[in-house]
C-alpha positions as a Markdown table, in Angstrom:
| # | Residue | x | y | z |
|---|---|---|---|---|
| 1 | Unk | 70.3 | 26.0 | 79.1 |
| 2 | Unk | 66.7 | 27.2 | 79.8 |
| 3 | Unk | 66.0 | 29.5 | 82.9 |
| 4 | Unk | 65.0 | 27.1 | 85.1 |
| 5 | Unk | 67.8 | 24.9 | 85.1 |
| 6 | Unk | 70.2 | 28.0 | 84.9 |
| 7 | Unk | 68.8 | 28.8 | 88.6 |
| 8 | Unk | 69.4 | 25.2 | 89.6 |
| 9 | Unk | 72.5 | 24.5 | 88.7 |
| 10 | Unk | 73.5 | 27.7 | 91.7 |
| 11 | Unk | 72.3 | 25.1 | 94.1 |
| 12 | Unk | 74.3 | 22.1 | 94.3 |
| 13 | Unk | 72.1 | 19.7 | 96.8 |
| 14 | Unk | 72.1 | 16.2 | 95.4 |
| 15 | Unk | 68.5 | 16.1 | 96.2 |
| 16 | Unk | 67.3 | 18.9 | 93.2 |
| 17 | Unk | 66.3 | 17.5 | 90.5 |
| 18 | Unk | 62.9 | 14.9 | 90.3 |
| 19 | Unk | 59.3 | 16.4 | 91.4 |
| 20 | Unk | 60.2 | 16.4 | 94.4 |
| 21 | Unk | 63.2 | 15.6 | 97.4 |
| 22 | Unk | 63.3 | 12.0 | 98.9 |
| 23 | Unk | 64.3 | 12.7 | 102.9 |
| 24 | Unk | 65.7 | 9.3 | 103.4 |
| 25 | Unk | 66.8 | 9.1 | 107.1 |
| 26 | Unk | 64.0 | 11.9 | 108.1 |
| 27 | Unk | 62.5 | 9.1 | 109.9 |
| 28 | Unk | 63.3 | 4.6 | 110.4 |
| 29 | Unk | 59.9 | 4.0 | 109.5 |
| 30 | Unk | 59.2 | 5.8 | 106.3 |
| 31 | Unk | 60.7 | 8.4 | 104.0 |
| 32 | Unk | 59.2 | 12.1 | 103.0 |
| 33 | Unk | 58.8 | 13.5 | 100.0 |
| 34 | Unk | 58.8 | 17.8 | 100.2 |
| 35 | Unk | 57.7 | 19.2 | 96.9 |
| 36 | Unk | 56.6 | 22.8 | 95.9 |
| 37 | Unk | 55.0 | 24.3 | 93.1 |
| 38 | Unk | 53.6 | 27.8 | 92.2 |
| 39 | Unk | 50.3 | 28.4 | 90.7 |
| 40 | Unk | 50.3 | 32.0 | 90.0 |
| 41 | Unk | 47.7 | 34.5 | 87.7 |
| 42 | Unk | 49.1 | 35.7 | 84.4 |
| 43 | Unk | 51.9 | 32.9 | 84.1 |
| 44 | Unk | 49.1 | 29.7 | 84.8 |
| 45 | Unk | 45.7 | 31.0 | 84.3 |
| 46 | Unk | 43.9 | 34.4 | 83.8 |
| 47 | Unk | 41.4 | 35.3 | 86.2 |
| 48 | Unk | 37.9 | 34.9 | 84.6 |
| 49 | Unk | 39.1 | 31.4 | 83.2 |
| 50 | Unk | 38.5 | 29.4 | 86.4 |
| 51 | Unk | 36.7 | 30.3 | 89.2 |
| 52 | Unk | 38.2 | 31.3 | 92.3 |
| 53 | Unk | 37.7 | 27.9 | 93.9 |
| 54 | Unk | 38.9 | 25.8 | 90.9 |
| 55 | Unk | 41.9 | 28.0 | 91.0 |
| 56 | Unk | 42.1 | 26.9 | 94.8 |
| 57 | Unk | 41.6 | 23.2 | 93.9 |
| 58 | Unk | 43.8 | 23.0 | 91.2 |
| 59 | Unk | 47.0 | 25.2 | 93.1 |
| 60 | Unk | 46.6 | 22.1 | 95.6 |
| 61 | Unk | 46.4 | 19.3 | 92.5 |
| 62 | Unk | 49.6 | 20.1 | 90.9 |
| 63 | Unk | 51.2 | 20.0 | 94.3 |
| 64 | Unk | 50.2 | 16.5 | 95.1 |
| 65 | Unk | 50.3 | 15.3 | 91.6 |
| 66 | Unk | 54.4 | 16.0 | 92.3 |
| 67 | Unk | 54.0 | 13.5 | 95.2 |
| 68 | Unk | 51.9 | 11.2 | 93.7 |
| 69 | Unk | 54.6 | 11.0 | 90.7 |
| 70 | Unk | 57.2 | 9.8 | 93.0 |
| 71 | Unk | 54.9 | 7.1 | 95.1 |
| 72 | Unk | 54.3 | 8.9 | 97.9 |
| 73 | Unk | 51.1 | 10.1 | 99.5 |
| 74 | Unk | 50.7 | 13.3 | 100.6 |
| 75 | Unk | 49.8 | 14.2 | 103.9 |
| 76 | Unk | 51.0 | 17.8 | 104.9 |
| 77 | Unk | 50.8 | 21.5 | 103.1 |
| 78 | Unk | 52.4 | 24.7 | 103.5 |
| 79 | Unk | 50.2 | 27.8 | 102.0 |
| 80 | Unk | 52.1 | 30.6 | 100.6 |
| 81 | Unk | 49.0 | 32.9 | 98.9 |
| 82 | Unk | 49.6 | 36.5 | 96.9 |
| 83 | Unk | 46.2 | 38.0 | 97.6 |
| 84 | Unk | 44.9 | 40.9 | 95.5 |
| 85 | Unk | 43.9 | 44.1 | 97.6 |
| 86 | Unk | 40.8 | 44.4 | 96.0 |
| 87 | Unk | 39.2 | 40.6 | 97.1 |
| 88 | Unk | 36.5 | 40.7 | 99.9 |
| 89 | Unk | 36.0 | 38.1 | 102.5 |
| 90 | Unk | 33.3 | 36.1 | 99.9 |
| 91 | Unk | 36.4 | 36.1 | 97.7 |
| 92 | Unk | 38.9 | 34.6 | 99.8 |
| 93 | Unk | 36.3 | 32.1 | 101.1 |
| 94 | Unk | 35.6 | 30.8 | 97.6 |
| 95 | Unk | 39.4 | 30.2 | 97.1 |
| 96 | Unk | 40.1 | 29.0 | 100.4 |
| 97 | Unk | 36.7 | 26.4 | 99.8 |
| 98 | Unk | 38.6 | 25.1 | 96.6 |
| 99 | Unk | 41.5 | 24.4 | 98.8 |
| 100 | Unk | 39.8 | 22.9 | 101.2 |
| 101 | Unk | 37.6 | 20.8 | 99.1 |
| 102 | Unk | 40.7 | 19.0 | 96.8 |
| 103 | Unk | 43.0 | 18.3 | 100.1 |
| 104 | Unk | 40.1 | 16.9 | 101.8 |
| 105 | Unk | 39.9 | 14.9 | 98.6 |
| 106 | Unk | 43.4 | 13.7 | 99.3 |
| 107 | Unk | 43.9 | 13.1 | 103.3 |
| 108 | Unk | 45.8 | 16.6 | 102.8 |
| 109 | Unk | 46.2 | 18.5 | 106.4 |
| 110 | Unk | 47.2 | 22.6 | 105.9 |
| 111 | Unk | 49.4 | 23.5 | 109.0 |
| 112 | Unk | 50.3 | 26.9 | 108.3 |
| 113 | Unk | 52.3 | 29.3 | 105.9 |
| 114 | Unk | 52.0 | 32.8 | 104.7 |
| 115 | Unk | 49.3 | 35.4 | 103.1 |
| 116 | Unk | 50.7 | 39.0 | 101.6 |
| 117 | Unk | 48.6 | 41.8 | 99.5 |
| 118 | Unk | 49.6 | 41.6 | 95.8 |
| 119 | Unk | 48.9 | 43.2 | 92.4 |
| 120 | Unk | 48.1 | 39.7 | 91.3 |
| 121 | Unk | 46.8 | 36.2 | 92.4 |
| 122 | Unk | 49.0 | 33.5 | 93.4 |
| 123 | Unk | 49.4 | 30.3 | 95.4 |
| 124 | Unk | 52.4 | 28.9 | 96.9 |
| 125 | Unk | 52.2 | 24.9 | 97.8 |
| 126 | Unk | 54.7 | 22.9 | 99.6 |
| 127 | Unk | 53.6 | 19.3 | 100.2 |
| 128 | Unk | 55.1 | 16.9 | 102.7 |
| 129 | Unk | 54.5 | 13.7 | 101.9 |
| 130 | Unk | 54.9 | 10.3 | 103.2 |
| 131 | Unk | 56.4 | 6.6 | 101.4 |
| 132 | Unk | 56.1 | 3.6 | 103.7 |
| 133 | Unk | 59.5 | 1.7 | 104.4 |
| 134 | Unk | 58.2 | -1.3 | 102.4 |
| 135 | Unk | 57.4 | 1.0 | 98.8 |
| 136 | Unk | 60.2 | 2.4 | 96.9 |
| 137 | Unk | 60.1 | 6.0 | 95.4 |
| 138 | Unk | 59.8 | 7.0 | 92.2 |
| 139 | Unk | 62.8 | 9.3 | 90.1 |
| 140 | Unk | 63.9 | 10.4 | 87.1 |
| 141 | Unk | 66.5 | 8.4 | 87.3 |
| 142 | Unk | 68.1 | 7.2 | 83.8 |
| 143 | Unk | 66.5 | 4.5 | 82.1 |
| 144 | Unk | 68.3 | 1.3 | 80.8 |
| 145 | Unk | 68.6 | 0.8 | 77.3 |
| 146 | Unk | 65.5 | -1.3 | 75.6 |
| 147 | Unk | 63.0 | 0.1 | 78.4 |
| 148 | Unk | 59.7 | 1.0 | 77.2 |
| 149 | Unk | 58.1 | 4.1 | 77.7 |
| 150 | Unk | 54.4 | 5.1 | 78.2 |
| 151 | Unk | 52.3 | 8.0 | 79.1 |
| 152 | Unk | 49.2 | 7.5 | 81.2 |
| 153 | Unk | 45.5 | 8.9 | 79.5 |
| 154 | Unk | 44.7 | 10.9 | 76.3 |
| 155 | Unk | 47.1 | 13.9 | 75.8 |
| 156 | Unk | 46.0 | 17.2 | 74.6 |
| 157 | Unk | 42.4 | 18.2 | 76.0 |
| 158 | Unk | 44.5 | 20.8 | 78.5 |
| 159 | Unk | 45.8 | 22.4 | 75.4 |
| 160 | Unk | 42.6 | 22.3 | 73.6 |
| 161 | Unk | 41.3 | 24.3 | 76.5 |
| 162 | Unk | 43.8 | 26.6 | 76.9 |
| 163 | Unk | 43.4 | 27.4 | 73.3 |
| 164 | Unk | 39.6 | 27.9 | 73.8 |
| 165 | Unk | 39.9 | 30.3 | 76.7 |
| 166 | Unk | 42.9 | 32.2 | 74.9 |
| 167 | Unk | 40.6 | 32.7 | 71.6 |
| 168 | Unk | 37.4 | 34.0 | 73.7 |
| 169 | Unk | 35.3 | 30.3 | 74.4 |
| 170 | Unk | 34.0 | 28.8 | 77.3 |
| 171 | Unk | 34.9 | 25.4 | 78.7 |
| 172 | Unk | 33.0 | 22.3 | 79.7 |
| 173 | Unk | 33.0 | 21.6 | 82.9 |
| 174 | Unk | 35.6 | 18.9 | 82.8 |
| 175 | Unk | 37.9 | 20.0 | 80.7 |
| 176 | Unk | 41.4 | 19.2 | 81.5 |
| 177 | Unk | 42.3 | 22.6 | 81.6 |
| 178 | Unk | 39.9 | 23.0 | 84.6 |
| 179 | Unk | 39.6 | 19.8 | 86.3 |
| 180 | Unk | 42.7 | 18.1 | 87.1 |
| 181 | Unk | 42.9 | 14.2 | 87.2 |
| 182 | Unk | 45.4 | 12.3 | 88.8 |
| 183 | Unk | 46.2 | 8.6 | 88.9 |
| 184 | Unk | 47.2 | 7.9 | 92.3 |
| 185 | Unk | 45.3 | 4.4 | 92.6 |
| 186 | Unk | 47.4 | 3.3 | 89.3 |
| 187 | Unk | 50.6 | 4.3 | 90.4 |
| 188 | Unk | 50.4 | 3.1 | 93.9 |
| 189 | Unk | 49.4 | 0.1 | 92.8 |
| 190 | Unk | 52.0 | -0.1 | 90.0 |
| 191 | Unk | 55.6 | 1.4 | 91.6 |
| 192 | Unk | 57.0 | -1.8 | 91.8 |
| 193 | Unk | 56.9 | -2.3 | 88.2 |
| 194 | Unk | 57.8 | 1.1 | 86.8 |
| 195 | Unk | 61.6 | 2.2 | 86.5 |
| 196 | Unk | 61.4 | 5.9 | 86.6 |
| 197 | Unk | 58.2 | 8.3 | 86.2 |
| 198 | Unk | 57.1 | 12.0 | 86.2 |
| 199 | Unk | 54.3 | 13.8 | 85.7 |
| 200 | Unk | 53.9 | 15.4 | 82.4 |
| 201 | Unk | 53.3 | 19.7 | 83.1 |
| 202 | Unk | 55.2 | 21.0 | 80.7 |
| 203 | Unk | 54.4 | 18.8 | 77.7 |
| 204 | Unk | 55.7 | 16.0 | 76.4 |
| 205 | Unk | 58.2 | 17.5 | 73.9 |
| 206 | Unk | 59.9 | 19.1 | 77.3 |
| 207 | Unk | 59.3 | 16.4 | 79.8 |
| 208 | Unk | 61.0 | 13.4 | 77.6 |
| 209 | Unk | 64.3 | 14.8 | 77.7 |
| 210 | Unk | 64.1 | 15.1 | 81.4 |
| 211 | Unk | 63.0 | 11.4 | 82.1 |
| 212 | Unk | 65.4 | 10.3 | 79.1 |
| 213 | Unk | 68.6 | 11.9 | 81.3 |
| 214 | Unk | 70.5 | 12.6 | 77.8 |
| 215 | Unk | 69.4 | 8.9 | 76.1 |
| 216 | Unk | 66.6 | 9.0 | 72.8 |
| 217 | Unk | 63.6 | 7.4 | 72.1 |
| 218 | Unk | 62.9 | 5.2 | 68.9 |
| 219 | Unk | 59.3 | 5.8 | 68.8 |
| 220 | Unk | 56.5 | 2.7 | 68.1 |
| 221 | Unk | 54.0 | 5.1 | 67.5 |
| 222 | Unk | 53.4 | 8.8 | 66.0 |
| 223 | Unk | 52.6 | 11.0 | 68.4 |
| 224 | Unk | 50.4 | 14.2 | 67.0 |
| 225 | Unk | 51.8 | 18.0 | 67.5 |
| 226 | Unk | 49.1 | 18.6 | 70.0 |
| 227 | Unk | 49.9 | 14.9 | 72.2 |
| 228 | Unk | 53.2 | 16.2 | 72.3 |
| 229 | Unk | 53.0 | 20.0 | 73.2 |
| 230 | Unk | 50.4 | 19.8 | 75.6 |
| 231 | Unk | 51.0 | 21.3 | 79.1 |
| 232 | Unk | 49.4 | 20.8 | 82.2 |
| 233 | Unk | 48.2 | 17.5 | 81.7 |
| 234 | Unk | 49.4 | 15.6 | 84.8 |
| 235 | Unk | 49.3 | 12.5 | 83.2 |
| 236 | Unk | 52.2 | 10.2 | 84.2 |
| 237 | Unk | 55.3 | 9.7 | 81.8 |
| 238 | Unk | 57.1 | 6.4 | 82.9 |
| 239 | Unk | 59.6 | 3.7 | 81.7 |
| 240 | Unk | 59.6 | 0.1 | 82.3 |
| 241 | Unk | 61.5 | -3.2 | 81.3 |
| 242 | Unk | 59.9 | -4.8 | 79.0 |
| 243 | Unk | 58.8 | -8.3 | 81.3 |
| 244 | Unk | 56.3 | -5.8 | 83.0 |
| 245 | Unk | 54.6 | -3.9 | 80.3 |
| 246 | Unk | 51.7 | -6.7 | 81.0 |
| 247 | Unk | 51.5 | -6.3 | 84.4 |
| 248 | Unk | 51.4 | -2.2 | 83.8 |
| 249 | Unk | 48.5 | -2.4 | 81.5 |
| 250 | Unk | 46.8 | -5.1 | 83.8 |
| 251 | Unk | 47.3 | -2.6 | 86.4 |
| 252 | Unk | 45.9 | 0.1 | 83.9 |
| 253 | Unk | 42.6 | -2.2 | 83.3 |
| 254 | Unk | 42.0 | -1.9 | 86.4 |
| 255 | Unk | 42.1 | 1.7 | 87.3 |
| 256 | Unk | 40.0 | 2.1 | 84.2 |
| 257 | Unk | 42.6 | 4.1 | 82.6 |
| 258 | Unk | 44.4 | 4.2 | 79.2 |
| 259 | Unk | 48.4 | 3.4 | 79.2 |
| 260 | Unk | 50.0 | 4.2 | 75.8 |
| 261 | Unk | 53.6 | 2.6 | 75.2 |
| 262 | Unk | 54.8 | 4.8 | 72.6 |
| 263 | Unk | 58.5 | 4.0 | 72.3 |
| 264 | Unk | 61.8 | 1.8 | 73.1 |
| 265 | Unk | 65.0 | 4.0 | 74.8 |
| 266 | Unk | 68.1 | 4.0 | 72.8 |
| 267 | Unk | 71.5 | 4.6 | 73.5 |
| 268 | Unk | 71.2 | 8.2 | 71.2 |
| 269 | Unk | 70.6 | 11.6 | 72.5 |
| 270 | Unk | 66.7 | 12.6 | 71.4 |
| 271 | Unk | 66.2 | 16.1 | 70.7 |
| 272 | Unk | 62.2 | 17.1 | 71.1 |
| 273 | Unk | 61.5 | 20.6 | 69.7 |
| 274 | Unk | 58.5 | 23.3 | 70.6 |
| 275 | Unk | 58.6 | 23.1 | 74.3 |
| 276 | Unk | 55.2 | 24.3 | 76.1 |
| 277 | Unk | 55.0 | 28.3 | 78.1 |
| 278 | Unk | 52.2 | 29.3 | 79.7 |
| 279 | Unk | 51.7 | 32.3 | 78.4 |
């Protein structure tokens, strides 16, 4: 058992478990979705890799690429921010601009939080966000046997740019690494097709065996070592019957996006090994 799910299974709330947790009866007309991610120097980036406002922008993107993953659309935020002692008010603007900048991008409102002095830089996110009584959310939930299973885009440019910082280079300016995108319009328009989906952060070596819920994969295509170790792509990782793998890649077409169906679920535990760290 890795760390993470060591500190989960303390907590024994039926709602842990998916990007984020479905509030069914929070309200008659439509359910909420509260998710939280950190985005925090040393473990996610090094400072002098992204500028302070792409570190802004993208501490809000992998929050709402959470919500997005499930169907819902985010509406609320909750700040928690680490700042360093040393940052000046041009600093803090510059972060604060990125913030601004992506959740305006989004419909995103901030309503309040927390700020302390820190050693190091980091961002706290919680999103609220909102799924209409007519759409369905989106889990992890197990797939049935003979679904397919697709990733959204081209994995591996984020690790191709982590690689380049790490060794001393410079990156375009819309490397993956840097500049987050998400496929909201596909998956909104999609949900009622898909079966279960995710957003792949931690690679896809470490995110199948979440979505698979202890069932394998008889793959349809080879995947390369870099498709499959690549973190921080927030791409979408999704399983399907097979009736609507069509209407998925029509769906695709017209987002202008690539879909990749890359295997059939079996009844057969799959074991994926060289999970992605940060650092």
């Amino acid at each position: 058992m890795d760390k993470e799910n060591l500190i989960i299974s303390h907590f024994s709330s039926h709602l842990i478990g998916d990007d984020g947790a479905v509030l069914e009866n929070f309200n008659a007309k439509e359910k909420w979705v509260v998710c939280k991610d950190l985005f925090v120097e040393k473990t996610h980036f090094l400072r002098g890799w992204l500028s302070l406002k792409e570190i802004g922008a993208k501490a809000i993107s992998v929050n709402i690429s959470d919500a997005i993953a499930m169907n819902a659309r985010a509406k609320f935020a909750l700040l928690g921010l680490m700042i360093p002692r040393e940052f000046n008010s041009a600093q803090i603007r510059q972060l604060c601009d990125g913030i601004n900048s992506e959740c305006a991008k989004f419909g995103v409102q901030i309503i309040g939080g927390d700020t302390i002095g820190s050693e190091i830089l980091g961002i706290s996110v919680t999103i609220l966000a909102q799924i209409s009584k007519s759409q369905k959310p989106l889990f992890r939930r197990k797939p049935h046997i003979g679904d397919l299973i697709a990733f959204s885009g081209k994995l591996g440019g984020a690790k191709k740019g982590f690689l380049t910082l790490r060794n001393g280079g410079k990156l375009g300016v819309n490397s993956r690494f840097r500049r987050l995108i998400l496929r909201d319009k596909f998956i909104y328009s999609s949900a009622r097709f898909i079966r279960s989906m995710m957003d792949i952060s931690d690679g896809l070596n470490c995110d199948l065996e979440k979505i698979l819920c202890g069932r394998g994969v008889k793959f349809m295509r080879k995947l390369t070592p870099l498709q499959m170790s690549s973190g921080e792509e927030y791409e979408v990782l999704l399983t399907c019957a097979p009736r609507h793998k069509k209407r998925l890649q029509n769906e695709a077409k017209k987002a202008r996006i690539p879909l990749a169906f890359f295997g059939t679920i079996i009844n057969k535990k799959g074991k994926f090994n060289g999970k992605f760290s940060h650092f």
